[in-house]
N, C-alpha and C positions, 0 to 999 in steps of 0.2 A: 504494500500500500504506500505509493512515492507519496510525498507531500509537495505543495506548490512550489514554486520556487520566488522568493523574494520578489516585489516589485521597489527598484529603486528611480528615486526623482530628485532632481539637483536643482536646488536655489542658487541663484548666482550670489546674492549676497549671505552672509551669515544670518543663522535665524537660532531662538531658544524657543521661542513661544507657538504653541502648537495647541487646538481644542479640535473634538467632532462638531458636528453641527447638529445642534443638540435636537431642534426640532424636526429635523429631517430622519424619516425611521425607513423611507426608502430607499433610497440615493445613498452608497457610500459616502460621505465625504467629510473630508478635513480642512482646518483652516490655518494657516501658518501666516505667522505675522515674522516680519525681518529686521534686521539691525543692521544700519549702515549708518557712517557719519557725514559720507559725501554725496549721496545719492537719496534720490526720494526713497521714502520704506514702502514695501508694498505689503497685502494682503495676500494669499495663494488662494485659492479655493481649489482644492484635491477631489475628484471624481473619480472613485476606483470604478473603473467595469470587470467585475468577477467574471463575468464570461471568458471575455477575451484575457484576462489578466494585464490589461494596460491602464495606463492611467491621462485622465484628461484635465487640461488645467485651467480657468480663467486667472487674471489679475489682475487688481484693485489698488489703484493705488492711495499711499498713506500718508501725505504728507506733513504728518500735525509732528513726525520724530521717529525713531526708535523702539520699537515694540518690544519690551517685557514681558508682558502678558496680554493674552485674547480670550475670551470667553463667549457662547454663543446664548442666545436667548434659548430658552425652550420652549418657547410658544410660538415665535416669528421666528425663521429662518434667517431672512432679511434683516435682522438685527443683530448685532454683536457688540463688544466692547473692547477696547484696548486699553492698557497702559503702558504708557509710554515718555519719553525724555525729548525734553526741548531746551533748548538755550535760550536764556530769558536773562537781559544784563549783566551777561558774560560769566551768568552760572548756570550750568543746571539744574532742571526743575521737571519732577515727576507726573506725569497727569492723568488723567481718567476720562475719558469720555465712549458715548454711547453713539452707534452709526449705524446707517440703515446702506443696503448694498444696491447699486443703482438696478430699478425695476427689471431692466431689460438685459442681467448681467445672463442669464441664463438662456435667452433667445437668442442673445448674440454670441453665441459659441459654436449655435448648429449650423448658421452660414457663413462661419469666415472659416480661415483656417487656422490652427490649435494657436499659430504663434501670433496672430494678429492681438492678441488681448495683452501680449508680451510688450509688443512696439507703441501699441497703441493703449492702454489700461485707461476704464474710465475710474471716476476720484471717489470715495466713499461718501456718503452724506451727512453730513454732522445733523448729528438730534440734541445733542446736549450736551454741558461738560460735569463732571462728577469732581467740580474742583470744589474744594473747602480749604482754601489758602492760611486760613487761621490754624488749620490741623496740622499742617504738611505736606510730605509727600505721598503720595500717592504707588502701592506697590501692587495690589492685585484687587480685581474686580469679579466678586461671587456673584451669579444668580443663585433665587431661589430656586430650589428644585421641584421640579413638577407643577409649577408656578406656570403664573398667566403670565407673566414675563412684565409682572409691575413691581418688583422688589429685589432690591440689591444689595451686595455690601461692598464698603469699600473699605481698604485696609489702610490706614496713612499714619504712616510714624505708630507713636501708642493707642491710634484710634483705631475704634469700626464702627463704621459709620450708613445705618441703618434707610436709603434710600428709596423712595416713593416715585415711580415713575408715570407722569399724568400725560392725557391730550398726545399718543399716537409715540412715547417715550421723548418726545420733546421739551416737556420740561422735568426736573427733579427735585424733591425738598428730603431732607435729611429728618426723620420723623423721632429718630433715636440713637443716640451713641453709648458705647461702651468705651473705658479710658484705662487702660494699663497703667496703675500706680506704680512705683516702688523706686530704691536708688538707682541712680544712672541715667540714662538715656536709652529708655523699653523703648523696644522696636518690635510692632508684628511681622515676622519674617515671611508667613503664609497662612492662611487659613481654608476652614472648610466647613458648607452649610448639611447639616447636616439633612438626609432625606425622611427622617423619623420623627414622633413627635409632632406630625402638622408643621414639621417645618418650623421649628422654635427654639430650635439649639443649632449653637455657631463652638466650632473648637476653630481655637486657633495656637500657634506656636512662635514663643518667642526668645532666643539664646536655643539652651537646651529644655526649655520646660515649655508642657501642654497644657492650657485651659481650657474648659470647656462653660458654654455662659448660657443664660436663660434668656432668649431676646423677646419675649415679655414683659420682663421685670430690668432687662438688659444688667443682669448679676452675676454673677462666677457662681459656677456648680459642682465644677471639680479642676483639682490642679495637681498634676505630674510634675514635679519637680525638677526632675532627672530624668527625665526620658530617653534622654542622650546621652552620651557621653563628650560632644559636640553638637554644634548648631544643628535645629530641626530642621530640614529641608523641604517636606512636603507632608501630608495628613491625605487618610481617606475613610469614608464611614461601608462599613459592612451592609451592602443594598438589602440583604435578608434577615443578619441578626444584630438589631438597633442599637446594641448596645456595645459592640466591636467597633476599634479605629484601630488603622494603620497607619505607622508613623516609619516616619525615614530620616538618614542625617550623614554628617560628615565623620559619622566612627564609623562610617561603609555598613552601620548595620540597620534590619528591619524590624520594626517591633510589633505585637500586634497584644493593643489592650482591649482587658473588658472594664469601663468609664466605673461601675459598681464598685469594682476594686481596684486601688490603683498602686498598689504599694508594690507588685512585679507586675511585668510582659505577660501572657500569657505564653508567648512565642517570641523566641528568636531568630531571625534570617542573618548569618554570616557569609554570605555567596561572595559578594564583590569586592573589590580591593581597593577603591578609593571614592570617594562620598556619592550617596545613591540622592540623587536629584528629584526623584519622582516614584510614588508609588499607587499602583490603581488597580481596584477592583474588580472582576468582570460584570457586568453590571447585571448578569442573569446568574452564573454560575460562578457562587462567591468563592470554592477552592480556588481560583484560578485568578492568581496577583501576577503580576507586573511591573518591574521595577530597572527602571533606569540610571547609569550612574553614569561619572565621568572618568569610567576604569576603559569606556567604549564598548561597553556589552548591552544588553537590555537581556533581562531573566525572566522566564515565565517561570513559576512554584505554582505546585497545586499543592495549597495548603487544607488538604481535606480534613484531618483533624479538628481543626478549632472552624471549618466552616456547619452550613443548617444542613446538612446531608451527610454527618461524617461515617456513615455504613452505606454508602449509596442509597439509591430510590430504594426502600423495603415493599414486597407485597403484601398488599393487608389480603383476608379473608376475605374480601368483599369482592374485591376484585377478581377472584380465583373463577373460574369455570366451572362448573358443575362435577363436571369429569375428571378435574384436579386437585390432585392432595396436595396440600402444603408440604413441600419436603423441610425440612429439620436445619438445613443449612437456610432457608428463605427466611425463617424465623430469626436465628440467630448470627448474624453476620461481623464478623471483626471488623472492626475498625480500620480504614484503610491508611495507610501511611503516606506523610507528606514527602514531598519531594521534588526535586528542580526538573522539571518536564526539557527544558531546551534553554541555553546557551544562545542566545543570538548575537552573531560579531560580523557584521553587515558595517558599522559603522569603524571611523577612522580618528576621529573627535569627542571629546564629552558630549553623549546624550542625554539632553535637558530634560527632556518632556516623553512623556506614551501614554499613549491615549487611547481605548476600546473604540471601535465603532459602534455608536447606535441605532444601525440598522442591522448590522452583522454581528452576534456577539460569539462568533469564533475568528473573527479579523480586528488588527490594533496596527496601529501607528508608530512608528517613532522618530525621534528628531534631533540631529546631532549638528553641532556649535557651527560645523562650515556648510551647511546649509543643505543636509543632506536628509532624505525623508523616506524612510524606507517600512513598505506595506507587507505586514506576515499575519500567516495563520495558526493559531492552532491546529499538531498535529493534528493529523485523522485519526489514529490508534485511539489517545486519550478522546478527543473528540464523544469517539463511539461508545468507550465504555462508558463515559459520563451520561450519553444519552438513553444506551439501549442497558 
């Protein structure tokens, strides 16, 4: 049973920031924001065709800076967000804004040819800016999940900054902040909204320690101390069991907590060799993590253990056929063991970002520093057992 072979795609410029397109469940696609200092930044928009196994690309250009982060609405396709770096009085300045993708980005792909969007890129559209200059800087922009695509957060300096998006995402009010106390100069490094709960808990991470806050009351609810043994790098919430996060950092290693108790990991991932950048869940099938570092590898683990299935699918008696008897082993099934499914070393640079697809949830993404974007599957082997 061969497995596909890699689809790789080259940005001419360096890029870190990479999201699916959240709202889109039929279209493969991704969205890659760039980082250049001399040239306009653009947008990619990535159109995998699984058939053919090639890849088609529009380009949107960005000219407000520098893209650090992208994030896609999940209710309008047509809407995304960026953060990004601008020079402003001959310093640097972090910023956030909300943009909608020009109408006709999609019709005009099927009568030019692939590179016409390259030479020619139309501009995105500005809806809004997500600036609160009194806060800061500005370093990543959450949607809510599963959201109508009217609530955000923004992370800037020791804020999160709780945003209301009115009138078509065109304007925004900040309805509620959370402020990181304590000595020094706190900094939210990254966060994540969580998908449980009605959507009312927000972790975020900042040094080495994890909090988690009640954006109701906008309160701290629980705090990992130590998470790390270095700076957190990225956070993800378990889509199936509410109360699992996974955390990544610059001690190359993966942690996976239950928020109930926090005083150990449940789990520890020691795969990689130098700081893991990104970690993500599969958004159907939570064994199945994903984690990208700057060693140039990206690792698939299926942590079946600590996932909502850890004996596989079981038969109940209900389901059984008239004609069949329960054998002895359907009842009683071991626990299956975790383990690194595949090594992927496709890339040549630190890779920043990976990202599932959300229409595919056996295809993921990944995105490394010289601008290189390469589309994998999960084997078929595991594939199958997980399914059948």
């Amino acid at each position: 049973m061969e497995d596909d072979a890699p689809v790789i795609y080259g940005l001419e410029f360096q890029a870190r920031a990479l999201t699916a397109q959240t709202a889109e469940t039929d279209a493969i696609r991704f969205l890659v924001g760039t980082q250049s200092l001399k040239f306009d930044n653009q947008i990619h928009i990535i159109d995998f065709d699984d058939e053919n196994n090639i890849i088609n690309k529009n380009v949107l250009l960005h000219q407000a800076g520098e893209i650090w982060n992208i994030g896609a609405s999940p209710a309008d396709k047509a809407v995304l967000t960026t953060c990004y770096n601008k020079t402003c009085d001959s310093r640097v300045v972090s910023c956030a804004s909300v943009w909608r993708m020009p109408c006709d980005w999609e019709t005009g792909s099927s009568h030019e040819s692939p590179d016409d969007s390259a030479h020619n890129p139309q501009t995105l559209e500005l809806l809004c800016h997500l600036n609160d200059s009194a806060h800061g800087n500005a370093s990543s922009v959450l949607w809510e999940p599963m959201g109508d695509g009217k609530r955000v957060i923004s992370l800037v300096d020791n804020h999160a900054l709780l945003w209301d998006l009115q009138e078509s995402s065109t304007q925004a009010t900040v309805s509620s902040t959370v402020t990181l106390e304590g000595k020094g100069q706190l900094k939210f490094t990254v966060g994540k909204w969580s998908p449980h709960h009605n959507c009312s808990q927000l972790a975020t991470a900042n040094d080495t320690a994890i909090r988690g806050w009640d954006l109701r009351t906008m309160s701290q609810i629980y705090c990992i101390e130590n998470a790390h043994g270095q700076l957190v790098r990225d956070l993800d919430f378990n889509p199936n069991r509410q109360y699992y996060l996974a955390s990544c950092g610059d001690d190359c290693k993966v942690r996976f907590w239950d928020v109930r108790n926090v005083q150990e990991p449940v789990k520890s991932l020691e795969e990689h060799s130098h700081w893991v950048w990104s970690v993500r869940y599969n958004h159907s099938h939570d064994q199945l993590v994903l984690t990208a570092s700057s060693d140039s590898r990206l690792i698939l683990s299926n942590m079946v253990s600590i996932s909502s299935e850890p004996f596989g699918q079981l038969v109940d008696d209900e389901e059984l056929s008239d004609g069949e008897d329960a054998q002895p082993s359907d009842k009683v099934k071991e626990p299956l063991t975790d383990s690194v499914v595949s090594t992927y070393e496709e890339h040549e640079d630190s890779v920043y970002a990976a990202e599932w697809s959300t229409a595919d949830p056996w295809l993921f993404a990944s995105l490394s520093y010289d601008g290189r974007l390469v589309i994998n599957r999960v084997p078929r082997a595991l594939k199958y057992r997980i399914l059948l």
